[in-house]
N, C-alpha and C positions, 0 to 999 in steps of 0.2 A: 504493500500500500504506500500511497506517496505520504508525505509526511507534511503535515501542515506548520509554514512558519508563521509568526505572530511577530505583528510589527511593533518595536521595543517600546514605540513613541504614543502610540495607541490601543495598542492589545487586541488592532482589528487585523486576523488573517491576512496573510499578503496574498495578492494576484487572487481577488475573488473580486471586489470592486471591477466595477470599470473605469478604465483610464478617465482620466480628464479629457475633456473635449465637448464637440458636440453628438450628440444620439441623434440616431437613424431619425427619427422625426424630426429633430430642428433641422436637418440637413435638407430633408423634402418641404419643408415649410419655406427655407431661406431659398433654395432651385423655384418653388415658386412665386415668388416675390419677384416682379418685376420694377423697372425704373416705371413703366404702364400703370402700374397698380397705386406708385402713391399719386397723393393728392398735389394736384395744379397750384391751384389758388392759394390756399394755404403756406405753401413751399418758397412764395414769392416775398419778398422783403418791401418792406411799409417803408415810403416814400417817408424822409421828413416833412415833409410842406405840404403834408395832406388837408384837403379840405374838410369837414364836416360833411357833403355828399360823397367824395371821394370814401370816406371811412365808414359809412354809411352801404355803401355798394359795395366795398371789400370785406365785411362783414356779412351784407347777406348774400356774395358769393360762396363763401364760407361756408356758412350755414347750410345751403340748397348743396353745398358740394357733400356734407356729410348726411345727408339725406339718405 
């Protein structure tokens, strides 16, 4: 039988975990994520010298975008 070692630092078996990284499902989540997928409007950076209608329409683009 293989013999189980115990990590000094933790007392949790060695080579039973999984490595660090990412799991089979964030890897298929992150493939489908596109640069398509996120958001437009939101993404775009707020003029200084925004008007009051200006900020006004860049909010309720916003809004209808997360609709």
């Amino acid at each position: 039988p293989k013999q189980i070692h115990l990590s000094s630092k933790t007392g949790i078996p060695l080579d039973v975990l999984p490595k660090k990284g990412l799991t089979a499902k964030q890897v298929e989540r992150m493939q489908m994520i596109n640069s398509s997928d996120l958001p437009k409007v939101s993404t775009q950076p707020r003029p200084q010298n925004e008007s009051r209608e200006d900020k006004k329409a860049r909010k309720q683009a916003i809004r209808e975008e997360r609709k």
